[in-house]
Structures are given as C-alpha cells and as structure tokens.
C-alpha positions as CSV (number, residue, x, y, z in Angstrom):
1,X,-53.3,51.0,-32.0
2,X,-56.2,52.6,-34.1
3,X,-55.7,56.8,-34.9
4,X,-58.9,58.5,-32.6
5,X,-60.1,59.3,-35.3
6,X,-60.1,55.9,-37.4
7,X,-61.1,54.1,-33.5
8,X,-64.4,56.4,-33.7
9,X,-65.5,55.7,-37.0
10,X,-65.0,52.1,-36.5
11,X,-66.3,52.0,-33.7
12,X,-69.8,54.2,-35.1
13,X,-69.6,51.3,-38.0
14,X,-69.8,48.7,-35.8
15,X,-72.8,50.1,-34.5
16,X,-74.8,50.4,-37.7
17,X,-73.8,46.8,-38.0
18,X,-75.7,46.0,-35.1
19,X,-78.4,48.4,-36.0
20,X,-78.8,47.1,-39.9
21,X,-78.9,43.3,-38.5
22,X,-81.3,44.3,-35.9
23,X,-79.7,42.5,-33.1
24,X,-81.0,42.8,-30.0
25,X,-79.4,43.0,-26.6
26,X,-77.6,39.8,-25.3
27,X,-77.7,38.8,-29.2
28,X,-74.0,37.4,-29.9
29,X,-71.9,39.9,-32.2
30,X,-70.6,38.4,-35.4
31,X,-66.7,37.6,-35.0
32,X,-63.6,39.6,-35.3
33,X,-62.8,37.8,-39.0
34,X,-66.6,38.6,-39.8
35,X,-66.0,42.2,-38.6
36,X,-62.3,42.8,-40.3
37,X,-64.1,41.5,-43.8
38,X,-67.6,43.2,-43.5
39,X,-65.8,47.1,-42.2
40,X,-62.5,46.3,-44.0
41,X,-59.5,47.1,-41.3
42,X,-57.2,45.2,-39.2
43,X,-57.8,42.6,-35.4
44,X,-56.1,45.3,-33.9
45,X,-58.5,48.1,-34.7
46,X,-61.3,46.1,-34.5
47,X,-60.4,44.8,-30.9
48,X,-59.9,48.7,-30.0
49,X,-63.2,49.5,-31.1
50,X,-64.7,46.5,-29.2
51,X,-63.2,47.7,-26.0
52,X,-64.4,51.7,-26.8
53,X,-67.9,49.9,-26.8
54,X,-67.6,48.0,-24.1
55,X,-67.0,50.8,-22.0
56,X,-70.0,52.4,-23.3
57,X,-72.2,49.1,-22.5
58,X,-73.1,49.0,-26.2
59,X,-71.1,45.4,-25.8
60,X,-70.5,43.0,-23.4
61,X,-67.1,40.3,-23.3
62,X,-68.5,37.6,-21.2
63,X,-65.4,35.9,-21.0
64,X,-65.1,31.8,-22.1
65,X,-68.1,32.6,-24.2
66,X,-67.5,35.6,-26.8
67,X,-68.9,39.0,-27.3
68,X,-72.6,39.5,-27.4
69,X,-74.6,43.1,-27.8
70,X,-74.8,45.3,-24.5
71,X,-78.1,46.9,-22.9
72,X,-76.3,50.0,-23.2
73,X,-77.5,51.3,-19.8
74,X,-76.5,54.8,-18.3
75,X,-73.9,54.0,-16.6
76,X,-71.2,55.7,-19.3
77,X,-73.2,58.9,-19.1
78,X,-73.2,59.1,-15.0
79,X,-69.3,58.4,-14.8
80,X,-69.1,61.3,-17.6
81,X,-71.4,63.8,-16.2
82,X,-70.0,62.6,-12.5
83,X,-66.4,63.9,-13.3
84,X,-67.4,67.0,-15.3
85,X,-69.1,68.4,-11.8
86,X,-67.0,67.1,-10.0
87,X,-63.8,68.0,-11.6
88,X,-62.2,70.9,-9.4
89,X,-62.7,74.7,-10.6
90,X,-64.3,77.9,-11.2
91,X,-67.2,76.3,-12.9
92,X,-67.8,73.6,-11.0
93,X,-70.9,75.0,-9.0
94,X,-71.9,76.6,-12.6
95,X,-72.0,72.9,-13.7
96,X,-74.0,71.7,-11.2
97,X,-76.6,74.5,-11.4
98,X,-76.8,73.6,-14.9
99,X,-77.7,70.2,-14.1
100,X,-80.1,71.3,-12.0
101,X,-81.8,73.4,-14.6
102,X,-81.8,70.7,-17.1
103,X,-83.3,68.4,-14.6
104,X,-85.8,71.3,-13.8
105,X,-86.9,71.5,-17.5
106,X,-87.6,67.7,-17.3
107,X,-89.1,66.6,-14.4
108,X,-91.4,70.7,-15.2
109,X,-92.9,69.3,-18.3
110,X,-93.4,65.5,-16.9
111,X,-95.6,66.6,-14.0
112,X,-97.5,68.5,-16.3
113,X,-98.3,65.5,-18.3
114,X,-99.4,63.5,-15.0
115,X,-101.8,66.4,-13.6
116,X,-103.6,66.0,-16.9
117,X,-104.2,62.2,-15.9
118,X,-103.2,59.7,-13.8
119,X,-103.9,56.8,-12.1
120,X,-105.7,57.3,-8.3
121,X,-103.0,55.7,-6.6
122,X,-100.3,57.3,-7.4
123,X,-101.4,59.9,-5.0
124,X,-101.7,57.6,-1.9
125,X,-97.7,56.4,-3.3
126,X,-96.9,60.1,-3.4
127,X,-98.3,61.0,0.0
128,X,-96.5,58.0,1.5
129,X,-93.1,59.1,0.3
130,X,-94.2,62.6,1.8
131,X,-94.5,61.3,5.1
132,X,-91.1,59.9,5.1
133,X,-89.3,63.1,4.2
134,X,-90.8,64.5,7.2
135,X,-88.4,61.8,9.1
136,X,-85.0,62.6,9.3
137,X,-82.5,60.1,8.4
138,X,-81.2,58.1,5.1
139,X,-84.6,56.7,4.3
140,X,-86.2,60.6,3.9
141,X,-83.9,60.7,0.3
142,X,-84.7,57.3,-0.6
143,X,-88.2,58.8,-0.3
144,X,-87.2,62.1,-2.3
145,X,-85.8,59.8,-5.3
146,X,-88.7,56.9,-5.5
147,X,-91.1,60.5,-5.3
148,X,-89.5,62.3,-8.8
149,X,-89.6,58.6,-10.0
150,X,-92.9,57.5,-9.4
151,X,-94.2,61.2,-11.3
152,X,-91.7,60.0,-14.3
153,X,-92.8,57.0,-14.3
154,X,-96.5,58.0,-14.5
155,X,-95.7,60.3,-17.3
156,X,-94.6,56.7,-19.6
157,X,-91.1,58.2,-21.4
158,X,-88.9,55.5,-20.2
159,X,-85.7,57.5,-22.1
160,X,-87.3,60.8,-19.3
161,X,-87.0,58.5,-16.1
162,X,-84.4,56.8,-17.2
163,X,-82.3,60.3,-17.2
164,X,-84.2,62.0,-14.2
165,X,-82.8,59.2,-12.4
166,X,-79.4,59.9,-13.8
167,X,-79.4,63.3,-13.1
168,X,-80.9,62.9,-9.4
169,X,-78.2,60.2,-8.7
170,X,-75.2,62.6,-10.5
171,X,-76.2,65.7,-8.2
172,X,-76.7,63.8,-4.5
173,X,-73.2,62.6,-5.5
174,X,-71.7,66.0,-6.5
175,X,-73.7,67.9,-4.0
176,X,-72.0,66.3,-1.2
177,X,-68.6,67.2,-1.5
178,X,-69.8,71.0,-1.5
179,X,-70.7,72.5,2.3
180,X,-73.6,74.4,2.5
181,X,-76.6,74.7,4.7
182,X,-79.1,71.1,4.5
183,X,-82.6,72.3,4.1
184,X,-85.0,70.8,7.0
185,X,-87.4,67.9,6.7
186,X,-90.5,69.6,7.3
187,X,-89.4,72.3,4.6
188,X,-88.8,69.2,1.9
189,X,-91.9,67.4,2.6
190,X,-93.6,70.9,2.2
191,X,-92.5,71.6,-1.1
192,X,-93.1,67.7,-2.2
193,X,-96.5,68.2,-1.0
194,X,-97.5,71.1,-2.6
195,X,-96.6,69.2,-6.1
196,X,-98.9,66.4,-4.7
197,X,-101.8,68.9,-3.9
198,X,-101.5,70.4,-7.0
199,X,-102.4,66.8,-9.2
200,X,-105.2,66.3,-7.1
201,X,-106.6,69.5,-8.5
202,X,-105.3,68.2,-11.8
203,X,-104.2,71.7,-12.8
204,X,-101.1,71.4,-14.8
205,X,-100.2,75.2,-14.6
206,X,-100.3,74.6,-10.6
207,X,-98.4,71.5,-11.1
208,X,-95.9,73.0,-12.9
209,X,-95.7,76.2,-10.7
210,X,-95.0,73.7,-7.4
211,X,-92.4,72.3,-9.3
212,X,-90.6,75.7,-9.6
213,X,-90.8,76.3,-6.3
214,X,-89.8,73.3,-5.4
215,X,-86.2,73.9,-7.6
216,X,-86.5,77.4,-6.2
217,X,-85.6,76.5,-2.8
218,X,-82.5,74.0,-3.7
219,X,-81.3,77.5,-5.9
220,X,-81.8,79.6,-2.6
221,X,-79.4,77.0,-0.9
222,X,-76.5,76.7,-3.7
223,X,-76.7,80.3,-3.3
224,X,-76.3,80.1,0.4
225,X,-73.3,77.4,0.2
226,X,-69.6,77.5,0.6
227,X,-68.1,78.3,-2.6
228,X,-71.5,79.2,-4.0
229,X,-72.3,75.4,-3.7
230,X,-75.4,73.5,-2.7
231,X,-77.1,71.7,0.7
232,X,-74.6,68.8,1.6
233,X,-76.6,65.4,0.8
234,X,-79.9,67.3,1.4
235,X,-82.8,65.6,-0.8
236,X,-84.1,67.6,-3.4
C-alpha cells in the first residue's frame, strides 16, 4: 500500500493529468500501464490513488467498462462537514454556529446582488414559497430550502448555490439530533418575507439587513437549546 504521503501526491498528479489533457467529465481515464509510465510508480499505488478519487467523485469505476473522469459533485464535502458537527463534544454546537455564520456570509452578500436586479418573477416564486412556510408540516422546509435557492440561483455563482445548498442540507441534518425550542410557522414566513419586501424595494442595504435578522433569530434559538444547540428540524 502507498505511504499517505506518496498516495496524496499521486493522487494530486493524477489530477493535473486530467487537468493538462483537458478531459472532461464522463471522458475515459488513460489506463493503469498509461498511468504507471506517464507518473512513474507502481499498479499498486496507482490503484490506491484511483480509489482516494473515487471517493472524492473526481473518478468513477463503472464496472465491465473501465474508469472514466467523475463530476466531482459535493457529496465528499457533505459526508466531511456532516461528521465534523456531528462528531460528539464540546465543540460541536461551536461547529455548527460556525456553519451557520459561513452560510450567513454567503447567502448576505448573494441577496445583495439580487436586490440590485432581478428578474420580476422571482418575487411571485418567493412569495409562493412564503405562503407555504406559514403551513406547518414537511413541505414548509422544502419551501425554506427551494427559497435560499431560488435567491442563489438569481445571483448566477453556480460554485455559491452549489454550497448554500450544502451547507443548508449539512445543518437540517446536524440540527436535528440537538433539542431545542422549533421556531413557529408564522415567525419563519415573517422573517422570509421581510427579505422578499426588501427586493421589491431593491435596496440592497435593506436586503442585507433582513437577512441578518433572519440568521438572528435561528442564533436566538441555538442559544435557547439543550446543550446550547439549535431548533430541532426547524427551517431556517
């Protein structure tokens, strides 16, 4: 078996190899013998690497047909930042707040971008998923998610949605496990509708003031939570 140390660097190499031959995802990966001769180490380290990759999405076995360049989705980042707030102790409410503040930063500077301009329906999309967090029930954080993605997705930085998603999907998860008091539906829909109100003015310092109060009120409840953690499965 390949050192760590040796794995990771042939495992980075491999990756300039895809990079310098510009291959695209689904595009079939040159073979182990082409890999041994063009990085210069053994089948052995080379299948290591390929299955270091692989479990990063960067490649994909499809087996009876070979090895072929991944999409690299986000996947290897969620499990990662799933067990790092998940993992039991003292800091494990600090993590989460962290992510929360990161994700703050984000989505802050996003809605900014879409009360500069938008497109007139994204409102009526907005208000719709408003009116369903003012319903109790599974579908009122559906409506919570598909309303911080919609905004993302306005703002055009696929690499930004792509990770608000991430970090939405990371904190339901890790939230849940923590008790704590669940905020109400009318008090969700208010704070998503204040963020709406404030890009139909299409004032970016409102915009980005809603959104702090919006963040402000999921702080008030990790504050109020068992162990100092957050709202269990409340949409935020």
């Amino acid at each position: 078996m390949a050192r760590p140390q040796l794995g990771d660097e042939i495992s980075k190499r491999i990756i300039d190899l895809i990079i310098e031959r510009d291959l695209p995802p689904g595009s079939p990966m040159p073979t182990e013998l082409d890999l041994m001769a063009d990085i210069g180490v053994s089948r052995n380290s080379i299948r290591e690497a390929i299955r270091a990759l692989r479990a990063l999405g960067i490649v994909e076995v499809r087996h009876g047909y070979g090895t072929f360049v991944g999409s690299a989705g986000s996947e290897a980042l969620r499990t990662w930042l799933l067990f790092r707030t998940r993992t039991p102790g003292a800091g494990t409410t600090g993590r989460l707040r962290d992510l929360l503040e990161v994700r703050e930063m984000l989505e802050t500077e996003l809605t900014r971008r879409v009360a500069r301009r938008h497109r007139p329906e994204l409102i009526a999309d907005l208000e719709e998923r408003v009116a369903r967090m003012r319903r109790k029930g599974p579908d009122s954080a559906t409506a919570d998610r598909e309303f911080h993605d919609l905004i993302c997705a306005e703002a055009g930085f696929d690499l930004a949605r792509e990770l608000t998603r991430l970090f939405w999907d990371v904190y339901q998860a890790a939230e849940s496990e923590l008790g704590g008091p669940a905020g109400s539906a009318v008090t969700t829909a208010k704070r998503h509708q204040a963020i709406v109100d404030a890009l139909v003015s299409a004032d970016p310092d409102a915009a980005e003031e809603a959104v702090h109060r919006h963040f402000d009120e999921v702080r008030k409840r990790a504050k109020a939570g068992a162990y100092g953690g957050l709202g269990a499965a409340t949409p935020c």
